[in-house]
C-alpha positions in Angstrom: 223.1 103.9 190.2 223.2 102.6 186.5 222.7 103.3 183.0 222.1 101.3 180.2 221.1 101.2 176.3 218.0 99.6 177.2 218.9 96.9 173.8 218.0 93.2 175.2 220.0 90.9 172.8 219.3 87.3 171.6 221.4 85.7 174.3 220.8 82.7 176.8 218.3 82.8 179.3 221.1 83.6 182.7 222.9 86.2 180.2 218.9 87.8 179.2 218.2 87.8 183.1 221.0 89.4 183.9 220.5 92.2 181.1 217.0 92.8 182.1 218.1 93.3 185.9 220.6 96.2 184.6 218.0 97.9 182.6 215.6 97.6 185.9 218.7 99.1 187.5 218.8 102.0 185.4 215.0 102.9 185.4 215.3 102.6 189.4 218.3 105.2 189.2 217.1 107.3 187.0 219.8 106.5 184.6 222.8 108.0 187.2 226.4 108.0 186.0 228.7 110.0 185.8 228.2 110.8 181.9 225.2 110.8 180.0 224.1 107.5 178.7 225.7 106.2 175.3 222.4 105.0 174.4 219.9 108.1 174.5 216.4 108.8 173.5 214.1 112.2 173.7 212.1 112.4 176.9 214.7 110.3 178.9 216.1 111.8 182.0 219.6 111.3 183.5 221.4 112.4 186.9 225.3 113.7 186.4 226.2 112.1 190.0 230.2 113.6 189.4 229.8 116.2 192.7 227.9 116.3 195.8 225.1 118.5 194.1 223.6 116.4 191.2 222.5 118.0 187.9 219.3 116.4 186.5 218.8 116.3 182.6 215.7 115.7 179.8 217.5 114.6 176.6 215.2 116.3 173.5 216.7 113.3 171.2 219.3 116.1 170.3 220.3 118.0 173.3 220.9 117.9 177.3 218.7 120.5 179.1 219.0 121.4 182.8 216.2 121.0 184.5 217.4 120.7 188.3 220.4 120.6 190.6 220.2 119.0 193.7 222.1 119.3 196.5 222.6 115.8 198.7 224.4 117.3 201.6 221.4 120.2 202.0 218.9 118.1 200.9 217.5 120.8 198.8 216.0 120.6 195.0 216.9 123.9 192.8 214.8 124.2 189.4 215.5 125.3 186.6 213.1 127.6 184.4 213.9 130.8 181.3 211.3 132.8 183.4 211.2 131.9 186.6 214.7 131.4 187.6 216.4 129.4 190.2 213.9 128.9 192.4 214.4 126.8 195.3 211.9 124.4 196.8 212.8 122.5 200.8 211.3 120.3 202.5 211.0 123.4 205.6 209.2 125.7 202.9 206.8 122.7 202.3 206.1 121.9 205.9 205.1 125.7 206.9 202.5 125.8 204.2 204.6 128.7 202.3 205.0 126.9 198.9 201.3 126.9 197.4 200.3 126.0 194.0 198.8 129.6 194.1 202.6 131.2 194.5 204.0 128.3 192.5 201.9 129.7 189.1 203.3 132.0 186.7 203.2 135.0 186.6 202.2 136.0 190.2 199.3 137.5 190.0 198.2 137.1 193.6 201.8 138.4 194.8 201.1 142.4 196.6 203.5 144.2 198.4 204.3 148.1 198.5 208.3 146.7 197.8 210.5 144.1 199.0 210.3 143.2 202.2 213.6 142.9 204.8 212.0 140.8 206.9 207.9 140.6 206.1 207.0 143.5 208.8 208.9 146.8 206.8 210.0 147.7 203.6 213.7 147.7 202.7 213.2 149.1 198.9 209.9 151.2 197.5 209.2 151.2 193.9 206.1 153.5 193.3 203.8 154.0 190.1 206.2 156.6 188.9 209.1 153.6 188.6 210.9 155.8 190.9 212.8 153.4 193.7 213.5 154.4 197.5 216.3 153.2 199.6 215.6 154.1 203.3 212.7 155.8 202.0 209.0 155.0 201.2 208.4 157.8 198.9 211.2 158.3 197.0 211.4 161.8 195.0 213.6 160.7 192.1 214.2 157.8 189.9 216.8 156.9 193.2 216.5 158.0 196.1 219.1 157.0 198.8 218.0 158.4 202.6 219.6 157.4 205.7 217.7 159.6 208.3 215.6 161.3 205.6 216.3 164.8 206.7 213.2 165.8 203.5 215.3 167.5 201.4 214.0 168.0 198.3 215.7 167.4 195.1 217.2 170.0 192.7 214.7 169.5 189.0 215.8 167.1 186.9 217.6 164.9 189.5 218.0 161.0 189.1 219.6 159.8 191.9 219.7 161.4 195.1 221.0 160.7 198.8 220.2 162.6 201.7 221.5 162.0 205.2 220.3 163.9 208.4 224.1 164.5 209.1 225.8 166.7 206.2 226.2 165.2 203.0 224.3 165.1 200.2 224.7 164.3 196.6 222.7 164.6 193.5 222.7 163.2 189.8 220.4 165.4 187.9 219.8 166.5 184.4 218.3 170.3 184.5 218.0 170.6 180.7 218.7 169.0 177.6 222.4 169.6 177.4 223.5 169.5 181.3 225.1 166.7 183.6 224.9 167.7 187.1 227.0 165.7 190.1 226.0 168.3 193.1 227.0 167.9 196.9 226.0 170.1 199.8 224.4 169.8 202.8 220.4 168.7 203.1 219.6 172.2 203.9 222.0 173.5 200.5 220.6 172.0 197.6 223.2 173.8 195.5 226.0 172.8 197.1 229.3 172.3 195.0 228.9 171.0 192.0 230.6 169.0 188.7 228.3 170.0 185.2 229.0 169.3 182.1 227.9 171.1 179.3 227.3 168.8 176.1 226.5 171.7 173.8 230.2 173.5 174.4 231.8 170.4 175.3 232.5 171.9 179.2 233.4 170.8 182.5 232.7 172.6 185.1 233.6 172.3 189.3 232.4 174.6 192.0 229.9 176.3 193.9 227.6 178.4 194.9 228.5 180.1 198.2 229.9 183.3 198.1 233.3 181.7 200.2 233.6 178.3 198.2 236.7 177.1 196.9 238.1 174.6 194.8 240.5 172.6 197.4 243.4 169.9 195.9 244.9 167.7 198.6 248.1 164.7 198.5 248.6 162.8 201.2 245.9 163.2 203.3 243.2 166.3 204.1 245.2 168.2 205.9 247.8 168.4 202.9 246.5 171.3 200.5 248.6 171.6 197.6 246.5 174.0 195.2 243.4 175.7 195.6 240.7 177.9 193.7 239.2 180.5 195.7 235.3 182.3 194.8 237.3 185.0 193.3 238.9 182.9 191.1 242.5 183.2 192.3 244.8 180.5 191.7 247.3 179.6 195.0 249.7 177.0 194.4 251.0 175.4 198.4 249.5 178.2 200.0 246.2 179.2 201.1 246.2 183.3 201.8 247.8 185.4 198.9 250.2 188.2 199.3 249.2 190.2 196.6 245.0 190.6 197.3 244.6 191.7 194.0 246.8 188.8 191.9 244.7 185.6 190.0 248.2 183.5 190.7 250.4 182.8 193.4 252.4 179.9 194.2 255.1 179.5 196.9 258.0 177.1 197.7 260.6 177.0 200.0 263.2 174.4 198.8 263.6 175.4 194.9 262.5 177.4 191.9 259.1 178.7 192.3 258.0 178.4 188.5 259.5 176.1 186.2 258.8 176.8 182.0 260.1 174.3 179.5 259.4 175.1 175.5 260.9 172.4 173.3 259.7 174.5 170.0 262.4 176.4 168.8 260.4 179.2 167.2 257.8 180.0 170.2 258.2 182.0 173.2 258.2 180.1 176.4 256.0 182.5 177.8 254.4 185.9 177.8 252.9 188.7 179.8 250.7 191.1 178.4 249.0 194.7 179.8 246.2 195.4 178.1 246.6 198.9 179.0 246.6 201.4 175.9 248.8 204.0 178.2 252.5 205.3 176.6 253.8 203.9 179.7 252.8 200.7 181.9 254.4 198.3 184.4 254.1 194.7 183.0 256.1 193.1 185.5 256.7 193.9 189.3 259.7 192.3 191.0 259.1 192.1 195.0 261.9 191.1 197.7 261.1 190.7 201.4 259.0 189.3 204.0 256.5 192.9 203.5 257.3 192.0 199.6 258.3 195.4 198.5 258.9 196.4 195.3 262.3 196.6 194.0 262.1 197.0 190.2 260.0 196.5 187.5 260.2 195.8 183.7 257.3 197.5 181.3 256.7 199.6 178.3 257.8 203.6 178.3 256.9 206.3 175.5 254.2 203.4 174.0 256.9 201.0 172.3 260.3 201.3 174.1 260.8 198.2 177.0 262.7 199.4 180.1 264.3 197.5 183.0 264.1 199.5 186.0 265.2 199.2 189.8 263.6 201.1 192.6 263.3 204.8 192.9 267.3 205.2 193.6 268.4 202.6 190.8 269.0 202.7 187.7 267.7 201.1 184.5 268.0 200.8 180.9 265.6 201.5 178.7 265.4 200.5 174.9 264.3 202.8 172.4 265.4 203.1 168.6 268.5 202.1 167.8 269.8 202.6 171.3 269.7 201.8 175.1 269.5 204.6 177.2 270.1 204.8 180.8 266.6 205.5 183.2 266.0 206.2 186.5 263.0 206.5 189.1 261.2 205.9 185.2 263.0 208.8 183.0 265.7 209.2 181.2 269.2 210.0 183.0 271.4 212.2 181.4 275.0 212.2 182.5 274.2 210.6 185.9 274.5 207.1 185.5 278.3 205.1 185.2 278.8 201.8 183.4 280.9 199.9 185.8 282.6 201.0 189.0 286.6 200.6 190.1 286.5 197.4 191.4 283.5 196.0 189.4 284.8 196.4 186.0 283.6 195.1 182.1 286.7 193.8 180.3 286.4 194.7 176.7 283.7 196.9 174.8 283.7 196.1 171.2 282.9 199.4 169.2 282.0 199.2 165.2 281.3 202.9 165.7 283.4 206.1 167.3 283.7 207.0 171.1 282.4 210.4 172.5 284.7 211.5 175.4 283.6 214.5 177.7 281.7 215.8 175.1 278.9 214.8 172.2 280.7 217.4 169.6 282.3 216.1 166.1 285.6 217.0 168.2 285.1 214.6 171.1 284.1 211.4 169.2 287.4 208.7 169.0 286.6 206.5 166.0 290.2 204.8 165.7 292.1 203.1 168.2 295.0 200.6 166.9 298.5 198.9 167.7 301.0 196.9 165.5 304.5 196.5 164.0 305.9 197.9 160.7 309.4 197.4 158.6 311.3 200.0 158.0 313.5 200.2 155.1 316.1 202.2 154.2 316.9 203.9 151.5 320.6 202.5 151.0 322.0 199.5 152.3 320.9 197.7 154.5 320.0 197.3 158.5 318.4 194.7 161.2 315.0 196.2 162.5 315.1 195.1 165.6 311.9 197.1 166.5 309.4 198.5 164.8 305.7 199.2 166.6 303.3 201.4 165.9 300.3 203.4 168.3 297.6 205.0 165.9 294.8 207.0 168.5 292.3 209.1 165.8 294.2 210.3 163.3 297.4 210.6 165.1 299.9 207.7 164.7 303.2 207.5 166.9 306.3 205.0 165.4 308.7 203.5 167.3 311.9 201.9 165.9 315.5 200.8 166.2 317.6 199.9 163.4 321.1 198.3 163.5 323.8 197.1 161.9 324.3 199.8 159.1 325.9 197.6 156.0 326.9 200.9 154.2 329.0 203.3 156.1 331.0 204.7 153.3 328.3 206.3 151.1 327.4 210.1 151.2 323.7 209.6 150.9 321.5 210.9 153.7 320.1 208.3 155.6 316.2 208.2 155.0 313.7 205.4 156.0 310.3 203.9 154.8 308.0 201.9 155.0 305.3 203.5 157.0 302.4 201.9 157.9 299.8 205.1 157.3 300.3 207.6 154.5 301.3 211.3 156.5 298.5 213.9 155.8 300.6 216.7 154.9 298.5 219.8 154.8 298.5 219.5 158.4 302.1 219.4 159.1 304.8 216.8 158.3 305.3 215.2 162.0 308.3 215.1 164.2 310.2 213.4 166.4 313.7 212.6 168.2 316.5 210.0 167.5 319.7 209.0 168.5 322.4 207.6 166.9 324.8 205.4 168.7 328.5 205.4 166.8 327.8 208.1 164.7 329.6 211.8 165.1 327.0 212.7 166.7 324.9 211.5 169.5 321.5 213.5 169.4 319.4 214.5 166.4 315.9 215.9 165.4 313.9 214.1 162.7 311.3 215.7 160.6 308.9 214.0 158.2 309.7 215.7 154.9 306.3 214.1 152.6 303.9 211.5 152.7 306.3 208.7 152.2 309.8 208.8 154.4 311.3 210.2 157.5 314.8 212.0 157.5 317.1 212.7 160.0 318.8 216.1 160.7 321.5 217.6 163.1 319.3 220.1 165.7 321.9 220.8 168.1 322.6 224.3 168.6 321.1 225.9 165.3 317.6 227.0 164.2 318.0 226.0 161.4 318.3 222.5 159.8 321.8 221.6 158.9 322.9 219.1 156.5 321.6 215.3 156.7 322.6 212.3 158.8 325.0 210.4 155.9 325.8 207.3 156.2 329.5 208.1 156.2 328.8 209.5 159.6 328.7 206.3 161.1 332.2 205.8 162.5 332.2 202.3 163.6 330.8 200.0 161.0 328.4 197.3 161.3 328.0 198.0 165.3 326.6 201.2 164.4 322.3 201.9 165.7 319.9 204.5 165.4 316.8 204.4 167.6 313.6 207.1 168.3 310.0 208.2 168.2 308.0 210.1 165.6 304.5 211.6 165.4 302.7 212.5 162.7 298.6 212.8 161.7 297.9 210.6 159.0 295.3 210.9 156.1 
């Protein structure tokens, strides 16, 4: 193997000898190397000897084209043509006669066969005048057509690919119309089968089937593991395959946590909704169930065409909203006077009330619109004490004081002793108020206090006269600063 530049220089006669052997050299090998020559010319040939399977080369005095591979260890010669492709030619396909110059000419015109042959006694593939090809099959029906024991099914219209088996499966790729894809499986003797169709024109996608009891079957984890099905009457079961309810679309079922999970991360929707159609004044819209027989134990719907109720069984109650109020329902109408908010031991703690109270009645007379407690400061009207204690009940309009003063400062003075500083005006048409007092270290130990106006309270001697006598004074008090005066008044305020 050589190459050369086929240049024979002016040179002496052993160096020209020599040069002339290498060029011989490189006719003889067919100018082998393992790169192309560094001289070339168009029309030469070369051999790339780099691997064990030679690539032969005509030069076009621009470019190297391929024209053959060879392959020393098989002793085989592989051509290379645009039209023809890799065709290979041995020395075993020469000695049986099966190379001819007839099958060597392009294009094959003496080539006939019904398809391609497995083995040159049956066909392995049909391709018939309609350019429809058979697998398995010698007259195929579509424009594929897979059979492994042809069971003769025939196709659904518009099929392009079909496969038929004489066990029980079957699929087709058809086309019925202009604006359907159909993948369709079923047995040989269903051609409708299940089915996946598409529906170009309303951008669809449809799955099922035609048998009256087909369903539309999800599995994990193997066949055996059905997590969600569609049934033929279109009801939806979630890990379950019989529903409770026969007449519910929906049903799902688990064991180990919440049933139904809804998450809405937009503020200003709903995270779901139920709706009954039903133009009735009154309708159920949802049914609670408890129990292995799932019976019925409350329900929340729509009563008197607007107003939403919450109801428990027949012996429950329930509340039901209506205008500007929740009234109490039972058994699905209105309970009056039957129903208590809160039991002895199962108590609310506070009720908060902008409005009055209506106790054991609904008259102007029953309602209780003012309830309050606090402190107030007395004063008196000369001198001075320490208020001690000073509170104050108020229940409608009737407020009850209670006080203690001590430690009169004057004790010399005349005056009667008079205090004020009350924390609601006295409504006087109605009657000025009283109450009891005592005074500790004054002459006297026991005293009845009347209101006398809207402003004060003054202390009188009751004991033993119907009438009232002459005024607690301050110079009553008999032992200075020590001296206290303590009680309780009524009176109905404005």
């Amino acid at each position: 193997m050589a190459q050369h530049d086929y240049i024979i220089s002016n040179q002496t006669f052993p160096n020209t000898r020599a040069d002339i052997n290498n060029v011989l050299s490189a006719i003889a090998s067919n100018n082998s190397g393992t790169s192309a020559p560094t001289t070339q010319y168009a029309g030469q040939f070369w051999i790339d000897t780099t691997s064990s399977t030679w690539t032969l080369y005509i030069h076009d005095g621009s470019d190297d084209i391929q024209f053959a591979t060879i392959d020393t260890s098989a002793n085989t010669v592989n051509f290379i043509d645009s039209e023809l492709g890799d065709n290979s030619v041995t020395t075993a396909k020469i000695a049986d006669g099966n190379v001819t110059s007839a099958k060597l000419s392009y294009p094959l015109t003496t080539f006939s066969s019904t398809g391609i042959d497995d083995n040159a006694t049956s066909t392995a593939i049909t391709i018939d005048s309609s350019q429809n090809v058979g697998i398995g099959i010698s007259i195929p029906s579509t424009k594929l057509h897979l059979a492994s024991g042809s069971s003769g099914a025939s196709p659904p219209a518009g099929t392009h690919f079909f496969l038929e088996s004489s066990g029980d499966t079957q699929l087709c790729i058809s086309s019925p119309n202009a604006n359907t894809s159909n993948i369709r499986f079923g047995s040989p003797s269903d051609a409708s089968g299940a089915i996946i169709s598409y529906d170009d024109t309303n951008n669809t996608l449809s799955l099922g089937g035609s048998s009256t009891n087909a369903f539309l079957k999800f599995v994990t984890g193997g066949a055996s593991v059905e997590r969600m099905r569609i049934d033929s009457s279109g009801r939806l079961i979630v890990n379950d395959t019989n529903p409770i309810f026969s007449n519910s679309k929906i049903q799902a079922v688990n064991s180990s946590g919440p049933t139904l999970g809804i998450k809405q991360t937009t503020g200003t929707q709903s995270a779901g909704g139920f709706w009954n159609s039903s133009t009735d004044a009154s309708v159920k819209v949802i049914s609670v169930y408890k129990g292995t027989s799932g019976n019925e134990v409350g329900s929340i719907g729509v009563t008197n065409n607007d107003n939403l109720y919450i109801q428990g069984d027949a012996t429950d109650s329930g509340l039901q909203c209506g205008t500007n109020t929740i009234l109490p329902v039972q058994n699905g109408v209105n309970a009056d006077n039957t129903i208590d908010l809160g039991a002895s031991t199962i108590r609310w703690k506070d009720l908060y009330l902008g409005g009055g109270l209506y106790v054991g009645g609904t008259g102007t007379a029953n309602k209780l619109d003012d309830y309050e407690e606090g402190t107030w400061t007395p004063t008196i009207n000369s001198g001075t004490v320490t208020a001690t204690y000073a509170t104050y009940t108020k229940i409608g309009n009737k407020c009850t004081l209670q006080f203690y003063l001590q430690n009169f400062s004057d004790t010399t003075s005349a005056t009667s002793i008079i205090v004020t500083g009350l924390p609601f005006t006295i409504n006087t048409t109605a009657f000025h108020g009283i109450g009891s007092a005592y005074g500790e270290r004054f002459d006297y130990n026991a005293s009845t206090c009347v209101v006398l106006n809207t402003t004060d309270i003054r202390f009188y001697d009751g004991i033993g006269v119907l009438n009232f006598p002459a005024a607690l004074q301050y110079a009553d008090c008999n032992s200075g600063t020590d001296a206290a005066l303590f009680g309780t008044v009524t009176y109905q305020t404005t």
